[in-house]
C-alpha positions in Angstrom: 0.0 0.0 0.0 2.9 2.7 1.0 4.7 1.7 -2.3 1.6 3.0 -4.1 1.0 5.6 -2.3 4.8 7.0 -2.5 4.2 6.5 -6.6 1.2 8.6 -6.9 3.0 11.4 -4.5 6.3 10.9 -7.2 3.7 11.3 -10.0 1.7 14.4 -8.4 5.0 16.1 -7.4 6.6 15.9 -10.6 3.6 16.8 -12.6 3.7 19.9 -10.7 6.7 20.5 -11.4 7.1 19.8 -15.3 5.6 22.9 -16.8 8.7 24.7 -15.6 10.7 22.0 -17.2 10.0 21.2 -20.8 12.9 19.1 -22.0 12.9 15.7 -23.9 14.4 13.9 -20.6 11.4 14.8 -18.3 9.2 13.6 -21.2 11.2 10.6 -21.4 11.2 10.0 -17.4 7.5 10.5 -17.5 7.4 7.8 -20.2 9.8 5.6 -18.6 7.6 5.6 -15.4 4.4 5.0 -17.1 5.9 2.0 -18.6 6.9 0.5 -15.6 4.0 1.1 -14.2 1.7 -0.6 -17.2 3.8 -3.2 -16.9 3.1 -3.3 -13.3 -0.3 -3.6 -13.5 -0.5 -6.4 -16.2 1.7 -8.6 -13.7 -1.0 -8.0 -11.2 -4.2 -8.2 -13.0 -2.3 -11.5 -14.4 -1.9 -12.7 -10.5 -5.2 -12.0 -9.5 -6.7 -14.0 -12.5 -4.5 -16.8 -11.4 -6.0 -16.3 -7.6 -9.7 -16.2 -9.1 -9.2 -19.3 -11.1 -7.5 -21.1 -7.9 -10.8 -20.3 -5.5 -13.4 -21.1 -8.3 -11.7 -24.9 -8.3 -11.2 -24.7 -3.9 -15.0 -23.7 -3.9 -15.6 -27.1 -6.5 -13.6 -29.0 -4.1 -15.6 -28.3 -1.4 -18.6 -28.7 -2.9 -17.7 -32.2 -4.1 -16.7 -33.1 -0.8 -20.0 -32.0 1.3 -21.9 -34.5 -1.0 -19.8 -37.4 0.1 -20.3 -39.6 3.2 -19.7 -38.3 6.3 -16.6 -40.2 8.1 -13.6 -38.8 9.7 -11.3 -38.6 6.4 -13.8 -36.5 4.8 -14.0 -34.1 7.7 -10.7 -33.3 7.7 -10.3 -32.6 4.1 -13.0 -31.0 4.1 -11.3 -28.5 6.8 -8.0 -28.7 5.1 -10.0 -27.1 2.0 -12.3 -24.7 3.7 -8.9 -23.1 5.0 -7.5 -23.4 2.1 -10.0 -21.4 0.2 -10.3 -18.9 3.4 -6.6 -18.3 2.7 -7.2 -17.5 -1.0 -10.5 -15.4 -0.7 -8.1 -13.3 1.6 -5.6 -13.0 -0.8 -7.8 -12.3 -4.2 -9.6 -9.6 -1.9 -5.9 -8.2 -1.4 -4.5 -8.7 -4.8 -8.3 -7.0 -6.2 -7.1 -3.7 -3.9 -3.8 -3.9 -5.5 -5.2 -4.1 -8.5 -7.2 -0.9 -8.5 -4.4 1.1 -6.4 -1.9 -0.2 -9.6 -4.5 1.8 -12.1 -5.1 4.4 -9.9 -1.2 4.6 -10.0 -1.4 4.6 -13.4 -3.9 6.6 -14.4 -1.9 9.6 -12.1 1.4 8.8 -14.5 -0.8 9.1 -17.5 -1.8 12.4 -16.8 1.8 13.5 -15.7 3.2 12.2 -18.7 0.2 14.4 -21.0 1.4 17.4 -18.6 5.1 16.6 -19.9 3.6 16.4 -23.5 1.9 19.5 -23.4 5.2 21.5 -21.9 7.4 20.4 -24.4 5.4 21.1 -27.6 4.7 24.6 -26.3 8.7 25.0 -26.9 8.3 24.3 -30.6 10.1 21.5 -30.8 11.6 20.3 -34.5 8.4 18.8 -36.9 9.4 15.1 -36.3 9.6 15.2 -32.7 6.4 17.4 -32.8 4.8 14.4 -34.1 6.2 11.8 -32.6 4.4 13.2 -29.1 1.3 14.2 -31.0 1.2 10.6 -31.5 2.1 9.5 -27.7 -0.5 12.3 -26.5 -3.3 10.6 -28.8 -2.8 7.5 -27.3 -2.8 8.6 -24.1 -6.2 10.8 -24.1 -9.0 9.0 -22.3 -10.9 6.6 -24.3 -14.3 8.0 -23.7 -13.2 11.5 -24.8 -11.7 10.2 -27.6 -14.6 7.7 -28.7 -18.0 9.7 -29.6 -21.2 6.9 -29.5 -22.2 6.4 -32.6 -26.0 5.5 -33.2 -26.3 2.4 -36.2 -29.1 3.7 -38.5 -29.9 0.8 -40.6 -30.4 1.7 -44.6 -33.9 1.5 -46.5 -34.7 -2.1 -46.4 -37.5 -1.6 -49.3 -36.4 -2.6 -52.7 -37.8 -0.9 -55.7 -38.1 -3.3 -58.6 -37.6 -0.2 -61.0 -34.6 0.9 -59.3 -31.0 0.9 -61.8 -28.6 -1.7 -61.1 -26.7 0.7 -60.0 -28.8 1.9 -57.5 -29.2 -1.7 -56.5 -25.7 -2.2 -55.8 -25.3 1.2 -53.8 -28.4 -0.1 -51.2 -26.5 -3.8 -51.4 -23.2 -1.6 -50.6 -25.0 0.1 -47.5 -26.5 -3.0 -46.2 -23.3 -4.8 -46.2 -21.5 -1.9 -44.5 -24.4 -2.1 -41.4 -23.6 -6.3 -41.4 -20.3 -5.2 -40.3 -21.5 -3.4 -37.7 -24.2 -5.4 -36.5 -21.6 -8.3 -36.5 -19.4 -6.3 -34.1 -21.6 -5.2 -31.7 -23.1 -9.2 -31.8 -19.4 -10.2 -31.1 -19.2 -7.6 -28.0 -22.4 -8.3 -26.5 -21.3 -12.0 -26.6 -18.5 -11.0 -24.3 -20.2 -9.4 -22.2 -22.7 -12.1 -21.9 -19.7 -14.1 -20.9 -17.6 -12.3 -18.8 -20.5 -11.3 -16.8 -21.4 -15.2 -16.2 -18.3 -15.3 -15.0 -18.7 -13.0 -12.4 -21.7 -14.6 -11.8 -20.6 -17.6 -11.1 -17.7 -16.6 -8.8 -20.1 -14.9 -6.7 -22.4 -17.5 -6.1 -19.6 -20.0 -5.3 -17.9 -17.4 -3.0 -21.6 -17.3 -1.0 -22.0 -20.8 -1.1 -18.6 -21.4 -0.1 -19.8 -18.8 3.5 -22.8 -20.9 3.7 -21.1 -24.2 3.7 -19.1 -23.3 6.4 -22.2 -21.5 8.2 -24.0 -24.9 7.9 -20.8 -27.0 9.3 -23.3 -28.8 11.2 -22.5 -32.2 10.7 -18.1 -31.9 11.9 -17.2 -33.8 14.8 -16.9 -33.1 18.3 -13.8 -30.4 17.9 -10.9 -31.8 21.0 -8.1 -29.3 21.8 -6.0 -30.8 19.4 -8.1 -29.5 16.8 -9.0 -26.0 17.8 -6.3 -24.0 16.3 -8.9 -23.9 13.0 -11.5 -22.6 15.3 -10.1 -18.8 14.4 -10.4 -19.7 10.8 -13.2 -21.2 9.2 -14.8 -22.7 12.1 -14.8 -19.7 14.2 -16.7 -17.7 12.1 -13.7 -16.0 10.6 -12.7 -14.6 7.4 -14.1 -17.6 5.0 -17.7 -15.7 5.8 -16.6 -12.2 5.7 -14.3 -11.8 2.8 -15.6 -9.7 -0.1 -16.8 -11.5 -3.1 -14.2 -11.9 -6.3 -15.2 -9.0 -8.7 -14.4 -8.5 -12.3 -11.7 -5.5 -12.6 -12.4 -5.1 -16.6 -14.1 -7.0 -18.2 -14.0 -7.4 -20.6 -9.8 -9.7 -20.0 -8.5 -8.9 -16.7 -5.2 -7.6 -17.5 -5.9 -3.9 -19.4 -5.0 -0.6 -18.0 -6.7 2.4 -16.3 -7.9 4.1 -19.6 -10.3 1.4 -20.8 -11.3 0.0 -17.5 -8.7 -3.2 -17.1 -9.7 -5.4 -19.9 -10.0 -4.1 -23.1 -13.6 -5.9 -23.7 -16.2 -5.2 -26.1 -18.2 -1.7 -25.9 -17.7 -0.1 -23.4 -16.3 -2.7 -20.8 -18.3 -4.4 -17.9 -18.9 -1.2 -15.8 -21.5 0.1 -18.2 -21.8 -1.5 -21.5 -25.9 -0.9 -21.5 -24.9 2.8 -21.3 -23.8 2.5 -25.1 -25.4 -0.1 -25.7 -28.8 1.8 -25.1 -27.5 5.0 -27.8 -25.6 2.4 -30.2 -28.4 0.2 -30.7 -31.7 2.3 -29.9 -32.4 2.2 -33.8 -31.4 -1.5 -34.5 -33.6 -3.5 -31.2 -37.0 -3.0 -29.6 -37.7 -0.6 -26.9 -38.3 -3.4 -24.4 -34.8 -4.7 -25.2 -33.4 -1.4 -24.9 -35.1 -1.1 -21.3 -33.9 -4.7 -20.4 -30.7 -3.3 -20.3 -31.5 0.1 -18.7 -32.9 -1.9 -15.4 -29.9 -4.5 -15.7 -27.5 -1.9 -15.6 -29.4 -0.6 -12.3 -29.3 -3.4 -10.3 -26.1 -4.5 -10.4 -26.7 -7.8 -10.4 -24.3 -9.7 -12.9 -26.5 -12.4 -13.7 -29.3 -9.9 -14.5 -26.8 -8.4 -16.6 -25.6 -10.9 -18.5 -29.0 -12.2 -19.2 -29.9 -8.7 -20.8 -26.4 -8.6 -22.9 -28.0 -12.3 -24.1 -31.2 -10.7 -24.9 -29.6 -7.9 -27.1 -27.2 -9.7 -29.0 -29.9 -12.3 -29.9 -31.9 -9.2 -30.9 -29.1 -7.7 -32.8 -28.1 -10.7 -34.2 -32.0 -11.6 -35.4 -31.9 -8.0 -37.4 -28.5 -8.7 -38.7 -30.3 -12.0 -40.4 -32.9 -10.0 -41.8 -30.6 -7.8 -43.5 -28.3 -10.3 -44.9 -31.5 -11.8 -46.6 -32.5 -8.7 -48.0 -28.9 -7.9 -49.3 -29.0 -11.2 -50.9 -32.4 -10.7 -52.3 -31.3 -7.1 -54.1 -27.5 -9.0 -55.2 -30.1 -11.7 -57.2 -31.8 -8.5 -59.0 -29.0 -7.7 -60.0 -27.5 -10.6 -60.9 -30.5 -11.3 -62.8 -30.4 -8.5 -64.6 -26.8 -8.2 -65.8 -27.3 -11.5 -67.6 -27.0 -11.2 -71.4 -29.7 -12.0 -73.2 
């Protein structure tokens, strides 16, 4: 915690300090740091996916185990693994924190390392290295301020049988260009769908996991040789109280601060409906569209995913209809360029 902390005062500081210092090295330095510290946070993101996957198959464990015969080697595997997975919900809640103090981190270096941007082109410097940060600085700007929604309007899908060929082929043309993006935002809703399973699922095994050990009832008489666990699991301990695993991006686990971890699909899983609702309010019905509105307010991640399933389904049935129709105006024309 203090080593973040002593980053983001480094980060602050020399922000502070860099519009009085406008050279290539405190540009550089500001890169160099925000390296290091994108590298920093794809080692953790990668260690806390590691930690998620190793409680998901503690949790199976467990579960297999409280649907075998009671006897006195089951008990005590069955302890061995409730500790065990007490032990790495404690540890997944810790590496989560890190997690989101490493992009917080982050984030504060990005924006140092814009402020160092911005100092050095206000000295002129020569055209190449003018662009050469241009470029850095684009790919630095937030993603949201860079991206600007943009609502799919789907072309005319009447076809006049007087129309030209040519006229044909320009409304075949436009079709195929909204396939393309009906097909993307089928793929991203997809991922959504199943990332937010995901999450889902953790969750429900994390509560099951505090239930099973609420509902210990059937453990033998503890002796004093056993009740060093009593602390633990037994005693009401951590196993009950530790936070559920959540999903830092999304949409992959390992992203950065700018696009919310992972990288995924729209707009990543803190609010993919939000886009989802402008992007698509002329392609799906209005009751699809407020699926997604309630989703998003509840929170819940099975709710969630069930409405990302609902509109790609929806997307994916108008996507159909316009590759039939595309294919219907291609055989117009098709028909019609044939010699006679």
């Amino acid at each position: 915690m203090s080593r973040w902390f002593l980053v983001l005062v480094l980060a602050v500081a020399s922000a502070t300090g860099i519009a009085h210092a406008q050279s290539p090295q405190t540009t550089a330095r500001a890169q160099s740091d925000t390296a290091a510290l994108e590298r920093k946070v794809g080692q953790v993101a990668a260690a806390r996916s590691a930690l998620a996957k190793t409680y998901a198959e503690q949790l199976e464990a467990i579960d297999r185990l409280k649907k075998q015969r009671a006897s006195w080697r089951r008990d005590r595997e069955l302890r061995d693994n409730l500790a065990a997975a007490n032990d790495t919900a404690t540890r997944l809640a810790a590496a989560t924190n890190e997690h989101a103090k490493a992009n917080t981190a982050l984030a504060t270096a990005r924006r140092a390392l814009i402020i160092a941007i911005d100092a050095e082109l206000a000295t002129k410097p020569v055209p190449a290295r003018t662009a050469a940060l241009a470029r850095v600085r684009s790919q630095l700007a937030p993603q949201a301020a860079q991206k600007k929604l943009h609502r799919i309007v789907l072309p005319d899908l009447e076809v006049d049988p007087t129309a030209d060929p040519e006229e044909l082929e320009a409304q075949a043309a436009a079709l195929r260009d909204s396939e393309a993006e009906l097909n993307r935002q089928v793929v991203g809703l997809e991922k959504q769908a199943r990332e937010l399973d995901e999450v889902a699922k953790l969750r429900k095994q994390h509560e099951r996991a505090g239930d099973l050990a609420r509902r210990d009832d059937d453990q033998p008489q503890r002796t004093a040789q056993s009740g060093g666990a009593r602390g633990g699991v037994f005693g009401g301990g951590a196993a009950n109280d530790s936070p559920a695993p959540e999903a830092t991006g999304g949409v992959g686990g390992g992203g950065d601060a700018s696009n919310g971890g992972g990288g995924q699909g729209p707009a990543g899983l803190s609010g993919f409906e939000s886009e989802a609702t402008v992007v698509l309010s002329g392609v799906v019905d209005a009751s699809t569209i407020d699926t997604l509105t309630r989703a998003q307010r509840s929170g819940d991640p099975a709710q969630r995913a069930l409405a990302a399933k609902k509109a790609r389904d929806a997307v994916a049935n108008r996507l159909d209809q316009l590759r039939k129709k595309r294919a219907e105006i291609e055989a117009i024309v098709k028909s019609r360029n044939k010699p006679r």
